[in-house]
C-alpha positions in Angstrom: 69.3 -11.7 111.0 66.5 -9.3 112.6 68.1 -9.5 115.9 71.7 -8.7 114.4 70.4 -6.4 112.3 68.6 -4.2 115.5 71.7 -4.3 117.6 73.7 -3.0 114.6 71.4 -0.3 114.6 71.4 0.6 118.6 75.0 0.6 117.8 74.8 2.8 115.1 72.7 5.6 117.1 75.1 5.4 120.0 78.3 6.0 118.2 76.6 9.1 116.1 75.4 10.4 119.3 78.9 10.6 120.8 80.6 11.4 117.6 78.3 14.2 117.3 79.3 15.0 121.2 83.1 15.4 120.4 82.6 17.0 117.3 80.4 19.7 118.6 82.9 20.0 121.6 86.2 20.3 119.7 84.5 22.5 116.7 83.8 25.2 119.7 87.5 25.0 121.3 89.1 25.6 118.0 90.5 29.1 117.7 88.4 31.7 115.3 85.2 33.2 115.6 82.4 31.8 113.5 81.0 35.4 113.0 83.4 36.1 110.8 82.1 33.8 108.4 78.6 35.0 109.2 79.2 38.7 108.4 82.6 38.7 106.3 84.2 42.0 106.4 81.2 43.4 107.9 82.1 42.3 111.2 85.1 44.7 110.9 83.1 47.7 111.1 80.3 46.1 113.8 80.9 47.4 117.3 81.3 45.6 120.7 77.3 45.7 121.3 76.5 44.7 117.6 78.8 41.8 117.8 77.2 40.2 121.3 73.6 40.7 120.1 75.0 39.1 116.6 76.3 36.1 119.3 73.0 36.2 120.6 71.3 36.2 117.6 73.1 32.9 116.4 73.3 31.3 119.7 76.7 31.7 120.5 77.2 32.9 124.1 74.6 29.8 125.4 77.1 26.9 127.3 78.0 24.1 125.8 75.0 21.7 127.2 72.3 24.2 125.7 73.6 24.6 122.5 74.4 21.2 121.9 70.2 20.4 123.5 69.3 22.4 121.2 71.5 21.5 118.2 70.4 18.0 119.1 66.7 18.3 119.2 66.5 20.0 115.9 68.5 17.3 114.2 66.4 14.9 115.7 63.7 17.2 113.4 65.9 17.2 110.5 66.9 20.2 111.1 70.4 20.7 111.0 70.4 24.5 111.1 72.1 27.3 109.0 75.8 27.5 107.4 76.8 30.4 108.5 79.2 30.6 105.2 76.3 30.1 102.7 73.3 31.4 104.6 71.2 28.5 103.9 70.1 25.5 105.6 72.8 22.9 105.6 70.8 19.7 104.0 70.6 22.3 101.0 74.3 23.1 100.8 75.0 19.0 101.1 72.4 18.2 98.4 73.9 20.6 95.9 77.2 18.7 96.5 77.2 15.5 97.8 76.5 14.3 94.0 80.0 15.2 92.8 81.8 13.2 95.7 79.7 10.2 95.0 80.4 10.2 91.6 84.6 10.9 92.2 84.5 9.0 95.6 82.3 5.8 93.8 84.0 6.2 90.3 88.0 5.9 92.7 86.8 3.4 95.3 85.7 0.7 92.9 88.8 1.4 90.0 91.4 1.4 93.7 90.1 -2.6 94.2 89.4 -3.4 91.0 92.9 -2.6 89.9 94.7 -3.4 93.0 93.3 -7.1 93.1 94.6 -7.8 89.6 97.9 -5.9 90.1 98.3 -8.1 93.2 97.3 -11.8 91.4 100.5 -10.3 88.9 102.9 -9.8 91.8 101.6 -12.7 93.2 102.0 -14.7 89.8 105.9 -13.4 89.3 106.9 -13.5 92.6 110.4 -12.4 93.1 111.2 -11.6 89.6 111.7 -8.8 87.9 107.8 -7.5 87.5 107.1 -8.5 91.0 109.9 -6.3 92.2 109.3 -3.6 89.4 105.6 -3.1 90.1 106.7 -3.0 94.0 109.6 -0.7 93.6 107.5 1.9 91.5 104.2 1.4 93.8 106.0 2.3 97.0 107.2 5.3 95.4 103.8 6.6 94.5 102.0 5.7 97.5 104.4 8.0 99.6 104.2 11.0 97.2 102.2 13.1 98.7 99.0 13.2 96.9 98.3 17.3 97.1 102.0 17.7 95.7 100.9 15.3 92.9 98.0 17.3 91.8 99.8 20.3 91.3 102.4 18.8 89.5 99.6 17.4 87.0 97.8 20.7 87.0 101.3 22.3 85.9 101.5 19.7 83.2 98.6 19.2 82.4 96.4 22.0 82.5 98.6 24.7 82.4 101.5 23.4 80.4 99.9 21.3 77.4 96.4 22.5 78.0 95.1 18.9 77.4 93.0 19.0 80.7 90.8 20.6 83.0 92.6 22.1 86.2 89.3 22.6 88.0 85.3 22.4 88.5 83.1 19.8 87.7 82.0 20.2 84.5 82.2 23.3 82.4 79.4 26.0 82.6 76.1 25.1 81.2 77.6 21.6 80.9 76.3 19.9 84.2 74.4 17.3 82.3 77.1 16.1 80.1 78.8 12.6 81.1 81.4 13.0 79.3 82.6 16.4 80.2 81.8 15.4 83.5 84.7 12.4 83.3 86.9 15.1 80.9 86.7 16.6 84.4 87.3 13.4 86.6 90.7 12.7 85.1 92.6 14.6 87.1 91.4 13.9 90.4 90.9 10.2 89.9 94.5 10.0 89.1 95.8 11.5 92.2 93.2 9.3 94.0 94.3 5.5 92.5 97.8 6.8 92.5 98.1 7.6 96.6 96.1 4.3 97.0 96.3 2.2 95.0 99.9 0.2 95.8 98.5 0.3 99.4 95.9 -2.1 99.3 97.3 -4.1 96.0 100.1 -4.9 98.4 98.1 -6.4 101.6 96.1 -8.2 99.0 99.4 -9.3 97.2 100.7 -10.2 100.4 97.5 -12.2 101.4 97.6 -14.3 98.3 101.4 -15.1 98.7 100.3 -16.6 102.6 97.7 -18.7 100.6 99.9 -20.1 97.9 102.0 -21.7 101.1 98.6 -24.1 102.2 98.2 -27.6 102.1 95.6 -27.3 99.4 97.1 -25.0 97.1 100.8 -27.5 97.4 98.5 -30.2 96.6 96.7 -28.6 93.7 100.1 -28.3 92.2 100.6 -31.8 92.4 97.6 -32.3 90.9 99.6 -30.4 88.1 97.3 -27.0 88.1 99.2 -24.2 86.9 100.2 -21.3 89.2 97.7 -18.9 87.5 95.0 -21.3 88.2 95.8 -22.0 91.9 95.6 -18.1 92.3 92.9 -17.3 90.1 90.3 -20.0 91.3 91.6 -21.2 94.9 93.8 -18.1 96.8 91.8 -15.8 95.3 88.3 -17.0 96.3 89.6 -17.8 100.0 91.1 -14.1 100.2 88.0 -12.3 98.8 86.1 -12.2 102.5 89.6 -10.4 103.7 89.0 -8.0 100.6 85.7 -7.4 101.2 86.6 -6.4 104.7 89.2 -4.1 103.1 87.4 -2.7 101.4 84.5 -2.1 104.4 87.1 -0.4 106.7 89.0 1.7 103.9 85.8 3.7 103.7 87.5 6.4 105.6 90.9 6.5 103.8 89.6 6.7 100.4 87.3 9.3 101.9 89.9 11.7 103.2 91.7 11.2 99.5 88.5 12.5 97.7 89.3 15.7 100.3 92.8 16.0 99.3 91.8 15.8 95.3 89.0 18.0 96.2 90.7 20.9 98.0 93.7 20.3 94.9 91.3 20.9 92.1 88.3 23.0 93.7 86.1 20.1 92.8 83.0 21.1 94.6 82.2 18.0 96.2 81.6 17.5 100.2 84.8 17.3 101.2 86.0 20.4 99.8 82.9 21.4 101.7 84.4 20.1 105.2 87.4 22.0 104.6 85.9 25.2 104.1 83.4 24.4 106.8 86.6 23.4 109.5 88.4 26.5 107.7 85.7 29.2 108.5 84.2 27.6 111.7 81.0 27.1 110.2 79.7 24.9 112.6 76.8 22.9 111.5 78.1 22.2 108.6 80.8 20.7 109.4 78.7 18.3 112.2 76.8 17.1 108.9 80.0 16.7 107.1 81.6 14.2 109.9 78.5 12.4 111.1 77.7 11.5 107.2 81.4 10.4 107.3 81.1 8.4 110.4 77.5 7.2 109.1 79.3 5.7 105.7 82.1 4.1 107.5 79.7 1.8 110.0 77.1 0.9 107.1 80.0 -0.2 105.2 81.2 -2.2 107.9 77.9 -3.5 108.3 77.6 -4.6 104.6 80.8 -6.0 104.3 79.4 -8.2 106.9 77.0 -9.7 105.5 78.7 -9.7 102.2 81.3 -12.3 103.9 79.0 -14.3 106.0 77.3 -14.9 102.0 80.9 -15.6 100.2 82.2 -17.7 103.4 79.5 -19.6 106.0 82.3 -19.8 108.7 82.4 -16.1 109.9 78.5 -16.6 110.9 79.5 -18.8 113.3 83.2 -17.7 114.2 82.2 -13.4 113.8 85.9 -13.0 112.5 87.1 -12.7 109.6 90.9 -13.5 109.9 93.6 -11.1 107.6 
């Protein structure tokens, strides 16, 4: 375990170090200029010379090599420099948001699986008939609705319409404590989330378990004369859960970029509404932070999901696969 555990971790630094290469490279090729979200409409009225000693200033007209040095040896400090949006080091405009996506990103990612396990073991239970193909039919639809043209439709309906809901924010003002105006807040968003992903996964497991009802040992369990609930319930199901596990490792990243969507939909000020306005008003180092965190979630959850299978299933220690 040590030894696993230390290459994992050379691993780790190597892909952030060249993630945080390409980012910095492509964030700098992208058309704009970031002094416009320095100075706002300042920088209308700056002249020429004003505007290069600005550059200067912020470190702009170095090459690519010395900013990046110099980017990178700060970091290495933990310090990750100023958004040039919010005029204030980065860590402190993460750590006034980063609560709010845990909370919507956690609160999403564990309902998605939750619910699209047992939504699968009922396909998977009335297979071919009609609630197989009704839960299909009307999963397929909402997975390909497009999740930011869902939110407005709720916001319409909702929010604006029957007034029953919140159309944006957090939590009301003064009301940053409250749980349950918090959730009263939540709704919204959560149900664009489960609904764009939801069917998606609920069908590979669904899928998965229908493979596994085929197997020698689940024909001979019905022989044995266990019911079909009980063959999914306490054999497929068990024999599927490393694959889920692993699902859920490597869907990190998708259920991350819907917590961007519902963000951006609602103005929920979480971190991924933060990365769009970062990518939006070339604020550079904050949106570094935003994609290495990103990239930093996705490999420890690959990491965990690891070990979590080598725990539920022995074999992947010694094979290092676990088979789909």
């Amino acid at each position: 375990m040590p030894k696993q555990i230390a290459k994992k971790l050379i691993w780790l630094i190597l892909e952030m170090f060249l993630l945080s290469i390409l980012v910095f490279y492509l964030a700098r090729q992208a058309p704009g200029d970031p002094l416009q979200s320095f100075y706002g409409d300042a920088m209308e009225s700056m002249t020429e010379v004003e505007r290069e000693a600005a550059r200067e200033r912020l470190g702009l007209n170095d090459g690519f090599f010395v900013q990046y040095v110099r980017w990178f040896i700060h970091a290495l400090q933990g310090d990750f420099g100023l958004s040039y949006q919010y005029k204030m080091p980065v860590l402190a405009v993460m750590k006034s948001r980063i609560g709010n996506t845990l909370l919507l990103g956690g609160i999403a990612y564990i309902l998605i699986f939750v619910l699209a396990t047992m939504l699968a073991i009922v396909c998977a239970f009335y297979e071919g008939r009609l609630p197989d193909r009704l839960i299909c039919r009307i999963g397929t639809i909402f997975y390909y609705i497009p999740g930011f043209w869902l939110g407005v439709v709720l916001v319409l309906v909702f929010s604006i319409n029957l007034r029953w809901l919140p159309s944006s924010g957090a939590y009301d003002v003064g009301m940053q404590k409250n749980l349950g105006n918090r959730i009263w807040h939540l709704i919204l968003p959560l149900t664009v989330m489960i609904a764009s992903h939801l069917w998606y996964y609920a069908c590979m497991i669904r899928n998965k378990l229908l493979d596994e009802m085929q197997k020698d040992y689940a024909l001979f369990a019905r022989a044995k004369g266990c019911s079909r609930i009980e063959i999914l319930w306490k054999h497929c199901l068990r024999n599927v859960m490393p694959a889920i596990v692993n699902l859920m490792a490597i869907s990190i990243s998708h259920i991350t970029g819907g917590t961007v969507v519902a963000e951006a939909v609602f103005n929920y000020p979480g971190v991924g509404n933060l990365a769009v306005e970062s990518a939006k008003y070339h604020d550079y180092n904050l949106l570094m932070v935003n994609v290495l965190l990103t990239g930093l979630m996705v490999f420890v959850g690959g990491f965990v999901a690891q070990i979590v299978n080598e725990k539920i299933d022995p074999r992947i220690k010694e094979t290092g696969v676990i088979k789909w």
